[in-house]
N, C-alpha and C positions, 0 to 999 in steps of 0.2 A: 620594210615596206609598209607596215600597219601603220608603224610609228608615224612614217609620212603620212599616210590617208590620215589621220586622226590630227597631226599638226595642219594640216591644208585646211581641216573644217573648222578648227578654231580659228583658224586666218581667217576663213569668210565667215563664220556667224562673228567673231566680236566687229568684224567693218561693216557688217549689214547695221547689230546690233548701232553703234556709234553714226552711222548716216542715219538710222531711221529714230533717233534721240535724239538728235543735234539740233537745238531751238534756232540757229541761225539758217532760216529756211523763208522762202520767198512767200508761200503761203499764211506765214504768220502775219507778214504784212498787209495782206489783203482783210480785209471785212467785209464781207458780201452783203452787209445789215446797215453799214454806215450809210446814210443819204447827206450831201452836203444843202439839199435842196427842201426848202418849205412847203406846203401846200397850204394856197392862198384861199379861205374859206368862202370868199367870195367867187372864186370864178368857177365853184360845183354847180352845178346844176343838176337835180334831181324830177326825173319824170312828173308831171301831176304836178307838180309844188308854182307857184307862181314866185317867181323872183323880186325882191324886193330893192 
Protein backbone atom coordinates (compact mmCIF):
# COMPACT_ATOMS: atom_id res chain seq x y z
CA UNK A 1 0.00 0.00 0.00
CA UNK A 2 3.15 2.60 0.63
CA UNK A 3 4.38 1.38 -2.49
CA UNK A 4 1.26 2.85 -4.11
CA UNK A 5 1.13 6.22 -2.08
CA UNK A 6 4.64 6.85 -3.13
CA UNK A 7 4.02 5.52 -7.06
CA UNK A 8 0.77 7.90 -7.20
CA UNK A 9 3.06 11.07 -6.03
CA UNK A 10 5.59 10.43 -8.69
CA UNK A 11 2.54 10.13 -11.14
CA UNK A 12 1.55 13.66 -10.01
CA UNK A 13 4.70 15.57 -9.28
CA UNK A 14 6.67 14.51 -12.70
CA UNK A 15 2.86 15.73 -14.71
CA UNK A 16 2.70 18.87 -12.74
CA UNK A 17 6.55 18.99 -13.08
CA UNK A 18 6.12 18.51 -17.38
CA UNK A 19 2.86 20.84 -17.63
CA UNK A 20 4.45 23.66 -15.70
CA UNK A 21 7.99 23.27 -18.14
CA UNK A 22 6.25 22.70 -21.24
CA UNK A 23 7.38 26.13 -23.43
CA UNK A 24 4.32 25.26 -25.80
CA UNK A 25 2.03 27.44 -23.71
CA UNK A 26 -0.41 30.35 -24.71
CA UNK A 27 1.25 32.92 -22.53
CA UNK A 28 4.49 32.82 -24.27
CA UNK A 29 2.66 34.07 -27.11
CA UNK A 30 1.32 36.99 -25.55
CA UNK A 31 3.83 40.25 -25.01
CA UNK A 32 2.05 42.67 -22.80
CA UNK A 33 5.05 45.28 -23.79
CA UNK A 34 4.63 44.87 -27.63
CA UNK A 35 2.75 48.09 -29.03
CA UNK A 36 2.05 47.83 -32.79
CA UNK A 37 1.01 51.65 -32.58
CA UNK A 38 3.36 54.82 -32.83
CA UNK A 39 2.89 57.97 -31.10
CA UNK A 40 2.68 60.93 -33.17
CA UNK A 41 4.95 63.68 -31.63
CA UNK A 42 2.83 66.15 -32.98
CA UNK A 43 -0.51 65.59 -31.55
CA UNK A 44 0.93 65.90 -27.46
CA UNK A 45 0.00 68.63 -26.15
CA UNK A 46 1.56 69.80 -23.02
CA UNK A 47 -0.02 72.31 -20.42
CA UNK A 48 1.59 75.83 -20.54
CA UNK A 49 3.52 75.13 -23.85
CA UNK A 50 2.15 76.91 -27.00
CA UNK A 51 1.86 74.75 -29.96
CA UNK A 52 3.54 75.39 -32.86
Amino acid sequence: MKLRNYLFAAVVLASVTFVSCNPDSIADEDNPYQTEEGVDRNKIKIPGQRNN
